[in-house]
N, C-alpha and C positions, 0 to 999 in steps of 0.2 A: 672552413675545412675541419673534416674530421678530426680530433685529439692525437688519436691512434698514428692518422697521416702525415702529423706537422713532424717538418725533418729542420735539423740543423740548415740556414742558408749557405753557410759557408763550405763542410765536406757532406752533405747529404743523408746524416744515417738519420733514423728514428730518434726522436727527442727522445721516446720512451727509454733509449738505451741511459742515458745518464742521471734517470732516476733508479733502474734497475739492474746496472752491472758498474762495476770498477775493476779499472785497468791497476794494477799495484806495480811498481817498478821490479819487483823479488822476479816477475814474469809470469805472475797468472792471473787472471778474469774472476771475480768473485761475486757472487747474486746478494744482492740485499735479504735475500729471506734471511731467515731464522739459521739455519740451517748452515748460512754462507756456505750457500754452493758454487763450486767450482768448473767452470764452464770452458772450452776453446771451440775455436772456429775448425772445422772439418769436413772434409768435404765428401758428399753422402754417397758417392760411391765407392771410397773406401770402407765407411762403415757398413754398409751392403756387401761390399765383396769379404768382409771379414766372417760376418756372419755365414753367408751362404759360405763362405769357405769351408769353416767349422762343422756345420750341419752336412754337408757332404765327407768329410773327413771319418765324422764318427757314422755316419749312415743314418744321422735323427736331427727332426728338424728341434733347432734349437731354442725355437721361438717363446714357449714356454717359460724359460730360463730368464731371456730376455726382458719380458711380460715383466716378471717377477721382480728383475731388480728396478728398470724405472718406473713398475708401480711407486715404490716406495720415493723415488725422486721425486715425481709429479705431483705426490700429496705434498711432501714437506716442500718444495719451490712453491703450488697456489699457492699455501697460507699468504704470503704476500702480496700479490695479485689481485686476489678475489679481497673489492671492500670489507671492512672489518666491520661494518652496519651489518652485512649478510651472514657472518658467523656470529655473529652476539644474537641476529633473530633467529639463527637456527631455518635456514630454508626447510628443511625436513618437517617441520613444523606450521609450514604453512599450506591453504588448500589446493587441492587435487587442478593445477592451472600450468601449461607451456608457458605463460607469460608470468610467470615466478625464476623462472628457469632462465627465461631467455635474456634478462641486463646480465648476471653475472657470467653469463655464458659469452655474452658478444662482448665483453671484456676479456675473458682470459682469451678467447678465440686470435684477438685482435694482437694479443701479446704474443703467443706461438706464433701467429704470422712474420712476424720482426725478428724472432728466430730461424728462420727458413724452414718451418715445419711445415707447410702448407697451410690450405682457407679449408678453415671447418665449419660445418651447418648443422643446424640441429632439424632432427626428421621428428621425432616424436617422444615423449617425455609423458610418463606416469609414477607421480613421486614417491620414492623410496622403494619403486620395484622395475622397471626398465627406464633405461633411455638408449634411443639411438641417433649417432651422428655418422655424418658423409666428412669426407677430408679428402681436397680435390691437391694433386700435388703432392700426396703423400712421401714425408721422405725417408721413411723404415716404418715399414709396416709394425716392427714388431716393440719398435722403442714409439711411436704413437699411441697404442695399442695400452701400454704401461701407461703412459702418461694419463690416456684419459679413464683408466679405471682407477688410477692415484684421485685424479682431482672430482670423478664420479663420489668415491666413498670420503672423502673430505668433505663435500657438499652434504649429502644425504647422512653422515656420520656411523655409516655400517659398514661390511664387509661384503663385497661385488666377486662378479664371476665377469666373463668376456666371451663372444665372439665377433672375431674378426674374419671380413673376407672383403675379395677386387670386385667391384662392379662399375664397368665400363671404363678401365681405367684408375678409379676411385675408391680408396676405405673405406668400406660401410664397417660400424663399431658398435656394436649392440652391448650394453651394458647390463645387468642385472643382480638382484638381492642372492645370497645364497647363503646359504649355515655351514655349508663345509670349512672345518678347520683348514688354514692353511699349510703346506706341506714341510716335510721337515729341512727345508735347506731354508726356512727364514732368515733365524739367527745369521747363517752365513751372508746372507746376501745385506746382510745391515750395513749402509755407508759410513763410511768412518771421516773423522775431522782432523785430520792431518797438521802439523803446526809447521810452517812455510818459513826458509831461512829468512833473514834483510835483503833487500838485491839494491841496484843504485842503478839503474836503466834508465836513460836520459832517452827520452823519445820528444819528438814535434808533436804538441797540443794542436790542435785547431784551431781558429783563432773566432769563432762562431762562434754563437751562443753553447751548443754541448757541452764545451772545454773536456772534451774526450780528446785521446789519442787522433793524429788525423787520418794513421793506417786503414783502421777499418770501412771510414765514407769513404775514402777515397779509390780503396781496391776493389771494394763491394758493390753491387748495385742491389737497392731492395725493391723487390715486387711485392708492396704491404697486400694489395688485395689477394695475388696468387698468391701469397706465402713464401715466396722462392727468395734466395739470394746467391747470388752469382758473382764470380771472378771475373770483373771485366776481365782479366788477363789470358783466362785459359778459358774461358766461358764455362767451366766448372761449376757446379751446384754448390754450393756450402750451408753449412748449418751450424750455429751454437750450441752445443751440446754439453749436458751435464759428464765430466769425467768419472765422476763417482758409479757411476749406473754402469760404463762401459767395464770400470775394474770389479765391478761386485760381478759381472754375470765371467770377466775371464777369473776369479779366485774361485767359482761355484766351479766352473768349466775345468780349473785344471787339479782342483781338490779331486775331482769326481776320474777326470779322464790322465792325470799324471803331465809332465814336461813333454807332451807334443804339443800340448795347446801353443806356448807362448812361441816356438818352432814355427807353428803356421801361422799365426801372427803375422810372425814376422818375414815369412815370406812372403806371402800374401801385401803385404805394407811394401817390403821393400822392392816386388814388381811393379804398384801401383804408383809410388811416389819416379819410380825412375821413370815410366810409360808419362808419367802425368809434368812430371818438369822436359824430358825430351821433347814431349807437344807442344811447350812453352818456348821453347829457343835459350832457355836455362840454362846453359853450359856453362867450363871451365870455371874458375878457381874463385872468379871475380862472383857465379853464381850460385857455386857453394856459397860464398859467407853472406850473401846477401838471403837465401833460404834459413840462416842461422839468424840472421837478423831480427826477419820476421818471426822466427816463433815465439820469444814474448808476447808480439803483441800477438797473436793468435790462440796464448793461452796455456803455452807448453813448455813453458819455464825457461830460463836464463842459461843460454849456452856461452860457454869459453872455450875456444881453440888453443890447446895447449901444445899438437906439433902437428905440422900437413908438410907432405910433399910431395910428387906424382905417384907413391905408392902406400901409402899409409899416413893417418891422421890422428887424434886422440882428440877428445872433444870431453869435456866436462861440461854436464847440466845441473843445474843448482832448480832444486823443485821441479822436478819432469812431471808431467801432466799423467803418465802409464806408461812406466819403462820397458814395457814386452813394446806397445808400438810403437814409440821413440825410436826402439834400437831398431825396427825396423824404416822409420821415415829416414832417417841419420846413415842407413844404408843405403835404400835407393838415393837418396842423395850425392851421397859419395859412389855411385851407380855411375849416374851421369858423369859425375865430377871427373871419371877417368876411362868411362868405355865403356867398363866390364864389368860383373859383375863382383860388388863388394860384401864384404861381409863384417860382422860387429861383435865383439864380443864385449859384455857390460860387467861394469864390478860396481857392489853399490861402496858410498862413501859416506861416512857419518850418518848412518841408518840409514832413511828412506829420503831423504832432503836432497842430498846430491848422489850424484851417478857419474861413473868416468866411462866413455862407450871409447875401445881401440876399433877402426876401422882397416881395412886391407884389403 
Protein backbone atom coordinates (compact mmCIF):
# COMPACT_ATOMS: atom_id res chain seq x y z
CA UNK A 1 0.00 0.00 0.00
CA UNK A 2 0.87 3.32 -0.70
CA UNK A 3 2.56 5.56 2.44
CA UNK A 4 0.11 8.39 1.69
CA UNK A 5 -2.95 5.57 1.93
CA UNK A 6 -1.99 3.70 5.08
CA UNK A 7 -4.90 4.88 7.75
CA UNK A 8 -5.23 4.09 11.23
CA UNK A 9 -7.08 0.35 11.64
CA UNK A 10 -8.99 1.23 14.36
CA UNK A 11 -10.85 4.98 13.52
CA UNK A 12 -9.75 5.35 9.74
CA UNK A 13 -7.95 8.73 9.41
CA UNK A 14 -4.57 9.10 7.43
CA UNK A 15 -1.61 7.97 9.39
CA UNK A 16 -0.03 10.99 7.96
CA UNK A 17 -2.24 13.07 10.20
CA UNK A 18 -0.27 12.15 13.62
CA UNK A 19 2.93 12.97 12.19
CA UNK A 20 1.68 16.37 10.87
CA UNK A 21 -1.01 17.81 13.13
CA UNK A 22 -1.78 17.84 17.04
CA UNK A 23 -4.89 17.89 18.78
CA UNK A 24 -3.94 20.12 22.25
CA UNK A 25 -6.64 20.03 24.92
CA UNK A 26 -6.56 24.39 25.18
CA UNK A 27 -8.88 23.37 21.79
CA UNK A 28 -6.91 23.93 18.84
CA UNK A 29 -5.16 21.88 15.90
CA UNK A 30 -1.65 22.73 15.52
CA UNK A 31 0.91 21.82 12.24
CA UNK A 32 4.26 20.54 12.88
CA UNK A 33 5.88 23.30 10.55
CA UNK A 34 7.80 25.82 11.74
CA UNK A 35 5.46 28.23 11.75
CA UNK A 36 2.93 26.08 14.04
CA UNK A 37 0.20 26.69 12.06
CA UNK A 38 -3.16 26.51 13.29
CA UNK A 39 -5.71 24.67 11.48
CA UNK A 40 -9.72 23.56 11.94
CA UNK A 41 -11.95 21.26 10.19
CA UNK A 42 -14.72 23.48 7.95
CA UNK A 43 -16.73 22.82 5.80
CA UNK A 44 -16.00 24.40 2.13
CA UNK A 45 -19.18 25.62 1.55
CA UNK A 46 -19.12 27.91 4.26
CA UNK A 47 -15.95 29.10 3.23
CA UNK A 48 -17.13 29.53 -0.41
CA UNK A 49 -20.29 31.21 0.61
CA UNK A 50 -18.20 33.73 2.78
CA UNK A 51 -16.24 34.74 0.09
CA UNK A 52 -18.59 35.03 -2.62
CA UNK A 53 -20.50 36.79 -0.03
CA UNK A 54 -17.96 39.47 0.49
CA UNK A 55 -17.14 39.80 -3.25
CA UNK A 56 -20.74 40.61 -4.01
CA UNK A 57 -21.11 42.88 -1.02
CA UNK A 58 -18.37 45.20 -2.05
CA UNK A 59 -19.17 44.71 -6.13
CA UNK A 60 -15.12 43.08 -6.54
CA UNK A 61 -14.05 39.89 -6.80
CA UNK A 62 -12.00 39.28 -3.75
CA UNK A 63 -9.95 36.68 -5.00
CA UNK A 64 -6.85 38.52 -5.19
CA UNK A 65 -6.78 39.32 -1.49
CA UNK A 66 -7.47 35.81 -0.88
CA UNK A 67 -4.37 34.74 -3.26
CA UNK A 68 -2.35 36.86 -1.19
CA UNK A 69 -2.77 35.87 2.19
CA UNK A 70 -2.58 31.76 1.82
CA UNK A 71 0.29 32.57 -0.45
CA UNK A 72 2.08 33.21 2.43
CA UNK A 73 0.45 30.10 4.45
CA UNK A 74 1.40 27.48 1.77
CA UNK A 75 5.16 28.57 1.62
CA UNK A 76 5.66 28.54 5.55
CA UNK A 77 3.22 24.91 6.04
CA UNK A 78 5.69 23.14 2.83
CA UNK A 79 8.86 23.90 4.57
CA UNK A 80 7.74 20.72 6.44
CA UNK A 81 6.44 18.54 3.98
CA UNK A 82 8.72 18.86 1.09
CA UNK A 83 11.96 16.50 2.15
CA UNK A 84 14.68 18.46 3.57
CA UNK A 85 17.36 16.49 0.90
CA UNK A 86 15.30 18.81 -1.71
CA UNK A 87 15.89 22.16 -0.06
CA UNK A 88 19.54 21.72 1.00
CA UNK A 89 19.89 20.73 -3.03
CA UNK A 90 18.14 23.63 -4.12
CA UNK A 91 15.68 22.00 -6.96
CA UNK A 92 16.07 25.45 -8.83
CA UNK A 93 19.48 24.29 -9.28
CA UNK A 94 18.96 21.45 -10.98
CA UNK A 95 18.45 20.81 -14.87
CA UNK A 96 15.69 21.81 -17.18
CA UNK A 97 13.64 18.02 -16.24
CA UNK A 98 9.46 17.40 -15.16
CA UNK A 99 10.97 14.48 -13.37
CA UNK A 100 13.04 16.90 -10.93
CA UNK A 101 9.61 18.17 -10.10
CA UNK A 102 7.64 15.42 -10.00
CA UNK A 103 8.78 13.25 -6.34
CA UNK A 104 8.51 16.32 -4.41
CA UNK A 105 5.38 17.31 -6.07
CA UNK A 106 3.46 13.75 -5.61
CA UNK A 107 4.42 14.20 -1.92
CA UNK A 108 3.06 17.53 -1.17
CA UNK A 109 0.13 16.59 -3.73
CA UNK A 110 -0.50 13.47 -1.45
CA UNK A 111 -0.61 15.61 1.73
CA UNK A 112 -3.27 18.31 0.55
CA UNK A 113 -5.17 15.41 -0.47
CA UNK A 114 -5.58 14.30 3.39
CA UNK A 115 -6.59 17.79 3.85
CA UNK A 116 -9.66 17.71 1.70
CA UNK A 117 -8.17 20.10 -0.81
CA UNK A 118 -8.65 17.90 -3.68
CA UNK A 119 -6.04 15.54 -6.25
CA UNK A 120 -3.63 17.73 -8.09
CA UNK A 121 -1.52 16.69 -11.35
CA UNK A 122 1.13 18.25 -12.76
CA UNK A 123 0.74 19.33 -16.75
CA UNK A 124 3.96 20.83 -17.42
CA UNK A 125 6.94 22.31 -15.73
CA UNK A 126 9.95 24.45 -17.06
CA UNK A 127 12.28 25.35 -14.03
CA UNK A 128 12.20 28.64 -12.44
CA UNK A 129 9.81 30.04 -15.20
CA UNK A 130 6.27 28.18 -15.49
CA UNK A 131 4.55 25.40 -14.09
CA UNK A 132 1.07 24.20 -14.43
CA UNK A 133 -1.10 22.05 -12.44
CA UNK A 134 -5.01 20.53 -12.80
CA UNK A 135 -6.71 20.21 -9.14
CA UNK A 136 -9.74 17.78 -9.78
CA UNK A 137 -12.18 18.47 -6.67
CA UNK A 138 -10.97 21.75 -6.13
CA UNK A 139 -12.38 23.21 -2.82
CA UNK A 140 -11.71 27.25 -3.12
CA UNK A 141 -10.52 28.20 -5.97
CA UNK A 142 -8.96 31.10 -4.48
CA UNK A 143 -7.28 29.60 -1.20
CA UNK A 144 -5.76 26.64 -3.78
CA UNK A 145 -4.63 29.13 -5.77
CA UNK A 146 -2.43 30.67 -2.75
CA UNK A 147 -1.28 27.63 -1.75
CA UNK A 148 0.33 26.49 -4.79
CA UNK A 149 2.04 29.94 -5.63
CA UNK A 150 3.28 29.72 -1.76
CA UNK A 151 4.86 26.32 -2.29
CA UNK A 152 5.67 27.23 -6.30
CA UNK A 153 8.19 30.06 -5.05
CA UNK A 154 9.45 27.96 -2.04
CA UNK A 155 10.62 25.41 -4.39
CA UNK A 156 12.16 27.52 -7.18
CA UNK A 157 13.09 30.29 -4.33
CA UNK A 158 11.79 33.40 -6.39
CA UNK A 159 8.88 35.45 -6.40
CA UNK A 160 5.74 34.00 -8.76
CA UNK A 161 2.63 35.52 -10.41
CA UNK A 162 -0.74 33.18 -11.01
CA UNK A 163 -3.37 32.34 -13.23
CA UNK A 164 -6.04 30.61 -12.34
CA UNK A 165 -9.23 29.29 -14.19
CA UNK A 166 -12.28 26.16 -14.41
CA UNK A 167 -11.83 23.63 -17.04
CA UNK A 168 -14.37 21.07 -17.25
CA UNK A 169 -15.05 21.29 -13.74
CA UNK A 170 -11.44 21.45 -12.68
CA UNK A 171 -8.30 24.25 -11.58
CA UNK A 172 -6.04 24.65 -14.03
CA UNK A 173 -3.06 26.82 -12.03
CA UNK A 174 -0.52 28.36 -14.12
CA UNK A 175 2.36 29.52 -12.27
CA UNK A 176 5.10 31.78 -13.28
CA UNK A 177 8.52 34.05 -12.68
CA UNK A 178 7.80 37.85 -12.45
CA UNK A 179 9.83 41.03 -11.08
CA UNK A 180 6.79 42.93 -9.99
CA UNK A 181 7.17 44.05 -6.41
CA UNK A 182 4.53 42.94 -4.44
CA UNK A 183 1.68 45.17 -3.34
CA UNK A 184 1.35 47.25 -0.67
CA UNK A 185 -1.12 45.35 1.84
CA UNK A 186 1.93 42.66 2.45
CA UNK A 187 2.83 43.82 5.71
CA UNK A 188 -0.71 43.64 6.58
CA UNK A 189 -1.64 40.36 5.45
CA UNK A 190 1.55 38.77 7.62
CA UNK A 191 0.15 35.81 10.08
CA UNK A 192 0.69 36.28 13.34
CA UNK A 193 1.51 33.64 16.32
CA UNK A 194 -0.77 34.10 18.84
CA UNK A 195 0.12 32.47 22.48
CA UNK A 196 -3.04 29.96 23.33
CA UNK A 197 -4.34 29.98 27.03
CA UNK A 198 -3.85 25.95 29.09
CA UNK A 199 -7.27 24.31 28.47
CA UNK A 200 -7.87 20.52 30.28
CA UNK A 201 -10.22 18.81 27.42
CA UNK A 202 -10.54 15.26 28.26
CA UNK A 203 -11.55 13.73 24.98
CA UNK A 204 -11.62 9.70 23.71
CA UNK A 205 -8.04 8.64 22.01
CA UNK A 206 -8.43 6.06 19.62
CA UNK A 207 -7.14 3.15 20.63
CA UNK A 208 -5.27 2.25 17.10
CA UNK A 209 -2.16 2.89 16.24
CA UNK A 210 -2.71 7.14 15.40
CA UNK A 211 -3.40 7.81 19.28
CA UNK A 212 -5.25 10.88 17.77
CA UNK A 213 -8.35 11.95 19.00
CA UNK A 214 -11.12 9.38 17.89
CA UNK A 215 -13.60 12.39 16.59
CA UNK A 216 -12.04 13.08 13.54
CA UNK A 217 -11.89 9.01 11.79
CA UNK A 218 -14.74 8.60 13.10
CA UNK A 219 -17.10 11.43 11.73
CA UNK A 220 -15.00 11.90 8.68
CA UNK A 221 -14.62 9.83 5.73
CA UNK A 222 -11.45 10.33 3.59
CA UNK A 223 -11.24 10.08 -0.12
CA UNK A 224 -7.16 10.04 -0.31
CA UNK A 225 -7.14 9.79 -4.09
CA UNK A 226 -10.22 12.32 -4.87
CA UNK A 227 -8.98 14.70 -2.19
CA UNK A 228 -12.39 15.17 -0.60
CA UNK A 229 -13.43 14.51 3.00
CA UNK A 230 -16.88 14.26 4.06
CA UNK A 231 -19.23 14.24 7.10
CA UNK A 232 -20.64 10.95 7.28
CA UNK A 233 -23.30 12.88 9.22
CA UNK A 234 -24.51 15.64 6.94
CA UNK A 235 -22.60 14.29 3.84
CA UNK A 236 -21.02 17.78 3.87
CA UNK A 237 -17.51 18.54 2.33
CA UNK A 238 -14.99 19.54 4.78
CA UNK A 239 -11.56 20.63 4.94
CA UNK A 240 -8.50 21.41 7.32
CA UNK A 241 -7.85 24.78 6.89
CA UNK A 242 -5.13 27.07 7.91
CA UNK A 243 -6.97 29.89 10.45
CA UNK A 244 -4.41 32.30 9.96
CA UNK A 245 -4.97 32.80 6.00
CA UNK A 246 -8.76 33.23 6.67
CA UNK A 247 -8.11 36.12 9.55
CA UNK A 248 -5.31 37.90 7.40
CA UNK A 249 -7.56 38.35 4.23
CA UNK A 250 -10.87 39.42 6.84
CA UNK A 251 -8.15 42.16 8.77
CA UNK A 252 -7.08 43.35 4.87
CA UNK A 253 -10.85 43.20 4.17
CA UNK A 254 -12.17 45.21 7.02
CA UNK A 255 -9.00 47.60 7.41
CA UNK A 256 -9.85 48.44 3.77
CA UNK A 257 -13.75 48.33 3.67
CA UNK A 258 -14.58 49.30 7.71
CA UNK A 259 -17.08 47.05 10.26
CA UNK A 260 -19.52 45.73 7.56
CA UNK A 261 -17.01 42.96 6.77
CA UNK A 262 -17.33 41.04 10.16
CA UNK A 263 -21.51 41.93 9.86
CA UNK A 264 -21.64 39.79 6.74
CA UNK A 265 -19.54 37.35 8.16
CA UNK A 266 -21.48 36.72 10.39
CA UNK A 267 -24.58 36.49 8.62
CA UNK A 268 -23.58 34.85 6.09
CA UNK A 269 -22.10 31.90 8.96
CA UNK A 270 -24.90 32.22 10.91
CA UNK A 271 -27.66 31.22 7.93
CA UNK A 272 -25.34 28.48 6.96
CA UNK A 273 -24.66 26.78 10.22
CA UNK A 274 -28.59 26.99 11.12
CA UNK A 275 -29.55 25.73 7.19
CA UNK A 276 -26.54 23.07 7.77
CA UNK A 277 -27.48 21.56 11.39
CA UNK A 278 -31.56 21.74 10.59
CA UNK A 279 -30.51 19.27 7.57
CA UNK A 280 -28.84 17.23 10.22
CA UNK A 281 -31.93 16.61 12.63
CA UNK A 282 -29.61 18.68 15.20
CA UNK A 283 -32.16 20.19 17.46
CA UNK A 284 -32.99 21.30 20.89
CA UNK A 285 -30.82 21.76 23.75
CA UNK A 286 -29.30 18.24 23.98
CA UNK A 287 -27.83 19.39 20.25
CA UNK A 288 -26.70 22.80 21.17
CA UNK A 289 -24.14 21.41 23.68
CA UNK A 290 -23.16 18.47 21.71
CA UNK A 291 -22.17 21.20 18.56
CA UNK A 292 -20.06 22.95 21.58
CA UNK A 293 -18.54 19.82 22.19
CA UNK A 294 -17.22 19.16 18.99
CA UNK A 295 -15.62 22.44 18.36
CA UNK A 296 -12.28 21.59 20.15
CA UNK A 297 -11.87 18.87 18.38
CA UNK A 298 -12.49 20.61 15.05
CA UNK A 299 -10.13 23.25 16.04
CA UNK A 300 -12.06 26.21 17.26
CA UNK A 301 -11.22 26.54 20.63
CA UNK A 302 -12.76 25.64 24.21
CA UNK A 303 -16.25 26.67 24.77
CA UNK A 304 -18.08 27.08 28.35
CA UNK A 305 -21.68 27.57 28.80
CA UNK A 306 -22.11 29.96 31.43
CA UNK A 307 -26.24 30.49 31.34
CA UNK A 308 -28.90 28.92 28.63
CA UNK A 309 -32.51 28.84 28.74
CA UNK A 310 -35.21 28.94 26.00
CA UNK A 311 -34.32 32.70 25.37
CA UNK A 312 -30.91 33.44 25.85
CA UNK A 313 -27.35 31.92 26.45
CA UNK A 314 -23.76 33.22 27.32
CA UNK A 315 -21.10 31.00 26.08
CA UNK A 316 -17.51 31.73 26.85
CA UNK A 317 -14.63 30.57 24.18
CA UNK A 318 -11.21 30.36 25.60
CA UNK A 319 -8.83 30.58 22.24
CA UNK A 320 -11.70 30.96 19.34
CA UNK A 321 -10.19 30.02 16.16
CA UNK A 322 -11.75 33.94 14.33
CA UNK A 323 -14.15 35.54 16.56
CA UNK A 324 -16.05 37.43 13.50
CA UNK A 325 -17.06 33.64 12.52
CA UNK A 326 -17.39 31.95 15.79
CA UNK A 327 -19.99 34.62 16.59
CA UNK A 328 -21.60 33.67 13.79
CA UNK A 329 -21.40 29.62 13.98
CA UNK A 330 -22.61 30.18 17.89
CA UNK A 331 -25.60 31.97 16.28
CA UNK A 332 -26.92 29.70 13.77
CA UNK A 333 -26.48 27.28 16.31
CA UNK A 334 -28.46 28.74 18.79
CA UNK A 335 -30.63 29.37 15.46
CA UNK A 336 -31.77 26.07 15.48
CA UNK A 337 -31.47 25.69 19.26
CA UNK A 338 -34.76 27.71 19.45
CA UNK A 339 -36.57 28.32 15.96
CA UNK A 340 -35.73 31.80 15.16
CA UNK A 341 -33.46 33.56 14.36
CA UNK A 342 -30.68 34.41 16.99
CA UNK A 343 -28.32 36.81 17.35
CA UNK A 344 -24.66 37.37 19.22
CA UNK A 345 -23.07 40.00 20.47
CA UNK A 346 -19.18 39.27 21.56
CA UNK A 347 -16.99 40.97 24.14
CA UNK A 348 -13.44 40.09 24.04
CA UNK A 349 -11.91 38.76 27.56
CA UNK A 350 -8.30 38.92 28.56
CA UNK A 351 -7.15 40.28 24.98
CA UNK A 352 -7.57 37.94 22.23
CA UNK A 353 -7.42 34.31 24.33
CA UNK A 354 -10.89 34.35 25.46
CA UNK A 355 -14.37 35.80 24.16
CA UNK A 356 -17.78 35.82 26.08
CA UNK A 357 -20.54 35.75 22.90
CA UNK A 358 -24.29 36.76 24.70
CA UNK A 359 -26.79 35.10 22.52
CA UNK A 360 -30.72 36.05 22.18
Amino acid sequence: MKRHLRRCGECGIPLAYARYLRWYPNGTIIGTDRGRTRLAFLETELINSIIEGISAYIGLDIQPVVVEAERRIGRRFIETIVPSAYVKLGLYRLPRDISVIEPPSRYIFDHVAGLGYGRFFILSYKRRKRMTVLCRNPYSDGMLIGDSLGVWEFLEQKQGAYRGERENGMLRITLMETVEPRPHLEERLIPYAPVYLPGKLDYRICGGGCRLPAFPGKTYEWDLEEGVITDRRTGMRIACVPTASLDAVFRELEEELGQEIPRIINEITRRKVRDFLAGAALGGEDGFREQLREMPLRGFGNPFIERIDDRSCVVRVENPFSPALLEGILAGAASNLWGREAFCRAEKQHGSFSWRYHLS
